[in-house]
N, CA, C and O atoms as a GROMACS GRO file, in nm:
protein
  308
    1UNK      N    1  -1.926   2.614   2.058
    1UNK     CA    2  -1.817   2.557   1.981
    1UNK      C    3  -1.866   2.425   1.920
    1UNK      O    4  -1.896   2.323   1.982
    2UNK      N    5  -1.869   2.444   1.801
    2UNK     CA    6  -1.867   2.304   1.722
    2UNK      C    7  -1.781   2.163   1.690
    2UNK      O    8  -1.675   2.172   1.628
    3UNK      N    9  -1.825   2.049   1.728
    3UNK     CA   10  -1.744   1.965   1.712
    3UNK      C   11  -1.745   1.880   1.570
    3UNK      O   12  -1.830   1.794   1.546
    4UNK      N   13  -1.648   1.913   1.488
    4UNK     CA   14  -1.695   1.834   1.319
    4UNK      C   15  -1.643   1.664   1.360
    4UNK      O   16  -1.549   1.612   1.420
    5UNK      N   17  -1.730   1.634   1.309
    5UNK     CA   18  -1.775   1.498   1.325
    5UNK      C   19  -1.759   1.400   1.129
    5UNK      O   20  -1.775   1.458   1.022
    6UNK      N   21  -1.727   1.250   1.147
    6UNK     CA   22  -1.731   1.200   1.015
    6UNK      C   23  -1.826   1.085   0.997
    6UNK      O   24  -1.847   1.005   1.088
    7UNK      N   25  -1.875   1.079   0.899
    7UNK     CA   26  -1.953   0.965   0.849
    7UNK      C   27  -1.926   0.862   0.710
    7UNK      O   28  -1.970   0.891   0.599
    8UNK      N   29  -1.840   0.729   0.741
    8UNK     CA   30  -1.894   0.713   0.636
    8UNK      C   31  -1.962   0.590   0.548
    8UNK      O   32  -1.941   0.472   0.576
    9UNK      N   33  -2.041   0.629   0.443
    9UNK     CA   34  -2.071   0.533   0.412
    9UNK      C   35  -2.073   0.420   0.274
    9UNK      O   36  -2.086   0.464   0.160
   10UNK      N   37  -2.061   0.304   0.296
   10UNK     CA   38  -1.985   0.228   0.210
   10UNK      C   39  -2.095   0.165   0.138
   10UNK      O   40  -2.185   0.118   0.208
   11UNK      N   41  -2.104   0.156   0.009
   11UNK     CA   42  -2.202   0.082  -0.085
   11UNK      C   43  -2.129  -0.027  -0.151
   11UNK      O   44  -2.007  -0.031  -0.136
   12UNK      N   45  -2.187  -0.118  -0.223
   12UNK     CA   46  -2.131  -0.216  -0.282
   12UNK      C   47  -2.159  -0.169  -0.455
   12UNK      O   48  -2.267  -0.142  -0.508
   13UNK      N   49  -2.065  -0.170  -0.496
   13UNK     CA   50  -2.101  -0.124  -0.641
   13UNK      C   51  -2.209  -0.273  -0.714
   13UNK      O   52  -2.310  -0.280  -0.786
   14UNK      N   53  -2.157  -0.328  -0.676
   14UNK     CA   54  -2.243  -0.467  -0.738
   14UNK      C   55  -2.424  -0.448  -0.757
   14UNK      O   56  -2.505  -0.513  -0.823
   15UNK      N   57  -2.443  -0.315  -0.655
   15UNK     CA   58  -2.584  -0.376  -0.612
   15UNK      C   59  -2.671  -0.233  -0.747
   15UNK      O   60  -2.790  -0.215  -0.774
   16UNK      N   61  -2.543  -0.160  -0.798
   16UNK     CA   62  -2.579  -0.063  -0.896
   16UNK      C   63  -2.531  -0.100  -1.073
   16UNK      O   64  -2.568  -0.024  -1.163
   17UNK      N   65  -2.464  -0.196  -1.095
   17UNK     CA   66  -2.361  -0.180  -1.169
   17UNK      C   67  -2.366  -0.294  -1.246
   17UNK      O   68  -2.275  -0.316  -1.325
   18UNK      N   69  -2.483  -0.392  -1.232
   18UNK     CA   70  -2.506  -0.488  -1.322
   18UNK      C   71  -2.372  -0.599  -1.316
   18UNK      O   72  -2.368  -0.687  -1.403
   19UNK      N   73  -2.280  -0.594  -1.229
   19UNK     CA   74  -2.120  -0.694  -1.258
   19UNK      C   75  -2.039  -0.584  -1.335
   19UNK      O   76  -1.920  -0.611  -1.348
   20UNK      N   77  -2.067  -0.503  -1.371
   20UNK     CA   78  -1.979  -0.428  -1.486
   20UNK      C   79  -1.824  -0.332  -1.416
   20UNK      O   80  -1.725  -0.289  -1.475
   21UNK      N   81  -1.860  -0.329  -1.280
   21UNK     CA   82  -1.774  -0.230  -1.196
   21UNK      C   83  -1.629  -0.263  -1.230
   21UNK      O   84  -1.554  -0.199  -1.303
   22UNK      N   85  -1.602  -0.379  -1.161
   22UNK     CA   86  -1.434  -0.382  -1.185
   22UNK      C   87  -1.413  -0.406  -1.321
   22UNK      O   88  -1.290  -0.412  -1.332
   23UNK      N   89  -1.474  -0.428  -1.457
   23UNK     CA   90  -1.426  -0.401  -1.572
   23UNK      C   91  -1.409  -0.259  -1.591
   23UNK      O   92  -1.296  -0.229  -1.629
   24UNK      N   93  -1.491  -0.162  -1.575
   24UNK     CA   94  -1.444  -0.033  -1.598
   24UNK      C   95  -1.401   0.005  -1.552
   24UNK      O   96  -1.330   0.087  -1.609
   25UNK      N   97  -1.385  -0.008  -1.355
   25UNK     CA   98  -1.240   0.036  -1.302
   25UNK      C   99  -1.117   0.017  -1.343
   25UNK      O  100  -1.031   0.105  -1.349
   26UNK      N  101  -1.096  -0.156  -1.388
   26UNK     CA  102  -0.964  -0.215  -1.467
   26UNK      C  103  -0.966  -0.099  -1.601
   26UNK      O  104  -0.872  -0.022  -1.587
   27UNK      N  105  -1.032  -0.075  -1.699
   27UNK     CA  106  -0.977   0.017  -1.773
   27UNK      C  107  -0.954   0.133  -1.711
   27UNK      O  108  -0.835   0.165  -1.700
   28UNK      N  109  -1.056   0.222  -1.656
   28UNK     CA  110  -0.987   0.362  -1.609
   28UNK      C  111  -0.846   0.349  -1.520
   28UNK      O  112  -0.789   0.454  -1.492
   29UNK      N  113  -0.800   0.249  -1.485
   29UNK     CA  114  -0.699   0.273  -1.404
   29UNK      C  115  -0.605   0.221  -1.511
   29UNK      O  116  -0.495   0.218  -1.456
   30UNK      N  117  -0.596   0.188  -1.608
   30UNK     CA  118  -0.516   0.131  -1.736
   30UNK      C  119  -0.475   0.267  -1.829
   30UNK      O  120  -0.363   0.300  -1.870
   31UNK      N  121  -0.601   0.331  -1.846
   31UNK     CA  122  -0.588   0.484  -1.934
   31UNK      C  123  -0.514   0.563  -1.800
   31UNK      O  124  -0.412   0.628  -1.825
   32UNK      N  125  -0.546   0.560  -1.709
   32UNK     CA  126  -0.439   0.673  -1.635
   32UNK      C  127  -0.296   0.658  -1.628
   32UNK      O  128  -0.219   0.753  -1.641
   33UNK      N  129  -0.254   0.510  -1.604
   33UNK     CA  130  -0.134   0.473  -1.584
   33UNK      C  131  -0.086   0.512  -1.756
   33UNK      O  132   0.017   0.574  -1.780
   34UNK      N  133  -0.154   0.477  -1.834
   34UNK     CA  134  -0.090   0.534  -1.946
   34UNK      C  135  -0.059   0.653  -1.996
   34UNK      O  136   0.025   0.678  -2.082
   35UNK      N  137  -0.135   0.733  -1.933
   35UNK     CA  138  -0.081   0.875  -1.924
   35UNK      C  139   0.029   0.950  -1.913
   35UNK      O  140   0.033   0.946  -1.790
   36UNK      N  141   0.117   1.012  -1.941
   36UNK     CA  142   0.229   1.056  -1.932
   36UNK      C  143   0.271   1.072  -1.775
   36UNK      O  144   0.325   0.989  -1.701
   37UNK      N  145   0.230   1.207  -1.747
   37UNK     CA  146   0.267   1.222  -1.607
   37UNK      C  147   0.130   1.183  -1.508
   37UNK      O  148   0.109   1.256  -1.411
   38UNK      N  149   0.060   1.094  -1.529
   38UNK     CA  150  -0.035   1.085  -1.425
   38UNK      C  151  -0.051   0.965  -1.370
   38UNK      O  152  -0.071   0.868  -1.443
   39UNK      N  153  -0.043   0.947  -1.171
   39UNK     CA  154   0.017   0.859  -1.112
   39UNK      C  155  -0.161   0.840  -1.068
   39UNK      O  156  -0.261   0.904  -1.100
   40UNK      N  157  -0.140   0.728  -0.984
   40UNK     CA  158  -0.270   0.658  -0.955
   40UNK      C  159  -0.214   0.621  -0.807
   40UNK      O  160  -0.132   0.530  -0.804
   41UNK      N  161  -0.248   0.682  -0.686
   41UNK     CA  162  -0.257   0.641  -0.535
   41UNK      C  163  -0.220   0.524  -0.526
   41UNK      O  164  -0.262   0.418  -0.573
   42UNK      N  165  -0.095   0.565  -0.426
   42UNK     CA  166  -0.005   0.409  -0.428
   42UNK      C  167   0.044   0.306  -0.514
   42UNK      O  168   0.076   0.191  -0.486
   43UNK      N  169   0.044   0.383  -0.655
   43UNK     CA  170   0.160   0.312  -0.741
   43UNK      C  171   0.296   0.347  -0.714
   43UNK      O  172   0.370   0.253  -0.743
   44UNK      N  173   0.384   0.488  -0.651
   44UNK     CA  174   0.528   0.516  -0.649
   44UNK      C  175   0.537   0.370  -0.514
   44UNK      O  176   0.638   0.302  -0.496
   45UNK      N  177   0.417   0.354  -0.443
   45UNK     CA  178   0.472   0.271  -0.305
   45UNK      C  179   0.489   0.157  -0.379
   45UNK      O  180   0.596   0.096  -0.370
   46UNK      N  181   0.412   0.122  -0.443
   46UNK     CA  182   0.381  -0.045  -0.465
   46UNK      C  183   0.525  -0.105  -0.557
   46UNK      O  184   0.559  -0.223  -0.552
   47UNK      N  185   0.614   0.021  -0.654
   47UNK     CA  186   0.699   0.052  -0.715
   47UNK      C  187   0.822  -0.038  -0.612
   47UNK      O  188   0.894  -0.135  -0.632
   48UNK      N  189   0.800   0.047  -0.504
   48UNK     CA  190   0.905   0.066  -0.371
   48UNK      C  191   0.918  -0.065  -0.346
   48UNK      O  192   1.015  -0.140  -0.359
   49UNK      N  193   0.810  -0.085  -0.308
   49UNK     CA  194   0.788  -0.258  -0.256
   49UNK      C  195   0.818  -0.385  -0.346
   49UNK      O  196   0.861  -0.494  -0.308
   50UNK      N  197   0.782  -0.344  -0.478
   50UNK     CA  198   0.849  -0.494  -0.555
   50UNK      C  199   1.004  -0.434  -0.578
   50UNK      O  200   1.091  -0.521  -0.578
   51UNK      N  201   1.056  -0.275  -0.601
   51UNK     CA  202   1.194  -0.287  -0.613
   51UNK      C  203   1.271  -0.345  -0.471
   51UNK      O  204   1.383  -0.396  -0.473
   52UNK      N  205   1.193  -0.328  -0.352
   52UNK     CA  206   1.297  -0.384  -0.243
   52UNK      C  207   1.277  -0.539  -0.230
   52UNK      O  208   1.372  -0.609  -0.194
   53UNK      N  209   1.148  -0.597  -0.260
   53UNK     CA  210   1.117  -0.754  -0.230
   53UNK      C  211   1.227  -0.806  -0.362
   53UNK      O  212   1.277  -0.918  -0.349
   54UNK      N  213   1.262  -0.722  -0.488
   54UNK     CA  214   1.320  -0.795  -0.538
   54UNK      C  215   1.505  -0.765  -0.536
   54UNK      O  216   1.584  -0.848  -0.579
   55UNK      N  217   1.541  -0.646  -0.485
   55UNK     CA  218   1.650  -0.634  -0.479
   55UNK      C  219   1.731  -0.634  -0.341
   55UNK      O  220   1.853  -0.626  -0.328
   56UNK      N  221   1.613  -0.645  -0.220
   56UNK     CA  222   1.657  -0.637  -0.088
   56UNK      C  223   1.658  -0.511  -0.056
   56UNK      O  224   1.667  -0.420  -0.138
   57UNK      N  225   1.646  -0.495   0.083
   57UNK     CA  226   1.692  -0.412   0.160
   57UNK      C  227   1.798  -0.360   0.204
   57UNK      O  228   1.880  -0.452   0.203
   58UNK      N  229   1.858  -0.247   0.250
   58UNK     CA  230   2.013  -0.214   0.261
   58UNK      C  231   1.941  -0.161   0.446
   58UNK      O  232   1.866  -0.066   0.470
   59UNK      N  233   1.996  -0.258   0.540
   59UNK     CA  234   2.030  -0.242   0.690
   59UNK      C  235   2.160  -0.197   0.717
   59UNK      O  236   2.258  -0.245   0.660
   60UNK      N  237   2.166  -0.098   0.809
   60UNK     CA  238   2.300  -0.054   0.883
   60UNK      C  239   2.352  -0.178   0.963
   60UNK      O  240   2.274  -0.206   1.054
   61UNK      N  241   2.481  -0.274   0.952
   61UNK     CA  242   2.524  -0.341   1.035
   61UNK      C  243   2.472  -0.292   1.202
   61UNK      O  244   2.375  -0.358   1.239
   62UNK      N  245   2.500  -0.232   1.262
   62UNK     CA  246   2.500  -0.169   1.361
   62UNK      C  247   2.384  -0.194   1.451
   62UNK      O  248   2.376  -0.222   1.570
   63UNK      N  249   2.276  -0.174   1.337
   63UNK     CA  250   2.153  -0.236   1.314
   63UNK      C  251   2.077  -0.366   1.363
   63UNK      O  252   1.981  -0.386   1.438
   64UNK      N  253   2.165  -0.448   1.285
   64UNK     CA  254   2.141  -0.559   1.273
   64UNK      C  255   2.211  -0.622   1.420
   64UNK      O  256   2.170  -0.731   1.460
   65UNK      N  257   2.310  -0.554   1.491
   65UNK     CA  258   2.383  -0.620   1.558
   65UNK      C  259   2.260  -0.554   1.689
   65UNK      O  260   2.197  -0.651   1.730
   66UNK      N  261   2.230  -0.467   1.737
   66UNK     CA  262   2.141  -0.425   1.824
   66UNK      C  263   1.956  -0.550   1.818
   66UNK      O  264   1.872  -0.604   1.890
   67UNK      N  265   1.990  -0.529   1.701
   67UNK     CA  266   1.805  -0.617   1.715
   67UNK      C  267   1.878  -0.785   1.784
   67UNK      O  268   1.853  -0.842   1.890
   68UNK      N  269   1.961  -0.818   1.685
   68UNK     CA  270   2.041  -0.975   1.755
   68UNK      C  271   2.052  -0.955   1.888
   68UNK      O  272   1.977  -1.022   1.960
   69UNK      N  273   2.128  -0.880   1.940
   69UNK     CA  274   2.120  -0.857   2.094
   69UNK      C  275   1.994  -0.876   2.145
   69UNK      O  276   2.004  -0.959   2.236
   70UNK      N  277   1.877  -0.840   2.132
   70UNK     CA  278   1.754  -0.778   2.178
   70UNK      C  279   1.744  -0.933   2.174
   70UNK      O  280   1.733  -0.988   2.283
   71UNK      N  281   1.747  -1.016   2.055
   71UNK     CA  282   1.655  -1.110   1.998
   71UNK      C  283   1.706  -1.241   2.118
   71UNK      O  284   1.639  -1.305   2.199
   72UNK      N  285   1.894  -1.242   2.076
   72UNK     CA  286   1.927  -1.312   2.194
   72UNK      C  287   1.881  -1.315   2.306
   72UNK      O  288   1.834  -1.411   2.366
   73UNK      N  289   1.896  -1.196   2.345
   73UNK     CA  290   1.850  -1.172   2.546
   73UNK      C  291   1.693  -1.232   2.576
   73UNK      O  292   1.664  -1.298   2.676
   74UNK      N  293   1.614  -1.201   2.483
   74UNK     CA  294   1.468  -1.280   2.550
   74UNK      C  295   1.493  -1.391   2.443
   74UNK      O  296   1.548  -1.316   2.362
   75UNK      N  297   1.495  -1.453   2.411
   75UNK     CA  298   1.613  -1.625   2.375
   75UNK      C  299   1.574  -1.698   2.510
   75UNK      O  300   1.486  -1.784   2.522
   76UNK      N  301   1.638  -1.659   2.587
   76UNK     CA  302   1.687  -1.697   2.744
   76UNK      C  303   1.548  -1.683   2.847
   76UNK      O  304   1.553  -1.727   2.962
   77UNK      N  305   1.470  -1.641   2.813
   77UNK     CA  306   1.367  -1.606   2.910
   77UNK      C  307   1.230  -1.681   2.927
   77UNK      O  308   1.149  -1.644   3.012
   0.00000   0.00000   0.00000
C-alpha cells in the first residue's frame, strides 16, 4: 500500500524575472477582473469583508447576551 506524500516548492520570482513579476501579475489580474464572468480566488471573500467592515455585522441578541455572560464570569477570576 502506497502512501501519497506532498512536496512543495517555493521560488522567488525575482531571481527569474528581472523586477518585472508583480507588474505583469498587476495586469493579468486587472484583464481578468475585467472580464465579464471571470472571478479571481478570493475576490467574492474580500467583497464579503469590506461589505461587512463597512456596513457591520448582524449578531443574534441572544448571542451577544451568552458571550457577555462568558466574558463577565472570568471578569471575576
Amino acid at each position: 500500500m502506497s502512501r501519497p506524500g506532498q512536496c512543495f516548492l517555493a521560488l522567488s520570482p525575482d531571481a527569474f524575472s528581472s523586477d518585472i513579476f508583480d507588474d505583469r501579475i498587476q495586469a493579468l489580474t486587472q484583464a481578468i477582473a475585467t472580464e465579464g464572468e471571470a472571478r479571481l480566488p478570493g475576490s467574492r471573500r474580500l467583497g464579503h469583508r469590506q461589505r461587512s467592515e463597512s456596513d457591520g455585522v448582524s449578531v443574534d441578541q441572544s448571542l451577544v447576551d451568552r458571550i457577555q455572560s462568558i466574558t463577565v464570569g472570568n471578569a471575576t477570576r
